[in-house]
C-alpha positions, 0 to 999 in steps of 0.5 A: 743117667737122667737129671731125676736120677742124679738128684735122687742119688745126690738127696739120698747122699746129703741125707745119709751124711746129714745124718750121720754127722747129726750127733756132733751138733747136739748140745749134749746128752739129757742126765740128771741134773747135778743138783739133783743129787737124789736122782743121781744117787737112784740111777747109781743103784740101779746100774749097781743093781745091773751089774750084780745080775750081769755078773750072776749071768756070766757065773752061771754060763761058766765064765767066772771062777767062784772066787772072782764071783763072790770077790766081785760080788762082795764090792758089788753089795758093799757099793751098793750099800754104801748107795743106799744109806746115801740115799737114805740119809739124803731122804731124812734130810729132806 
């Protein structure tokens, strides 16, 4: 092998760890600030509103009981309702 090789070899090798250990350096992952309760609340619902649909999904392709889906289902809205009155209360406040 020649010198270029070599170094072409050795640049891809630093890179491919450069960029693998690349994610232990940063500060941390950008979430809603703590302060802003609103937004948190909002994100809140949508995730609740995610696993309400990925939950019909799996009952629909047959991987759920009726009794586990509409059990689970139930806390699902209960939850979200619970979310939406926070947010609703946070806003009258405002």
């Amino acid at each position: 092998m020649d010198l270029v090789s070599l170094l072409l070899i050795f640049l891809m090798f630093v890179g491919s760890v450069g960029f693998v250990i690349q994610p232990l350096f940063k500060r941390s992952v950008s979430f809603p600030a703590e302060s802003d309760e609103l937004e948190l609340l909002k994100l809140k619902k949508r995730i609740i509103y995610r696993q309400i649909k990925e939950l019909e999904m799996d009952y629909e392709i047959g991987n759920l009981s009726q009794d586990d889906y509409l059990l689970t289902r139930n806390e699902l809205k209960r939850e979200v309702a619970k979310v939406i009155e926070k947010i609703k209360s946070y806003s009258r406040k405002k």
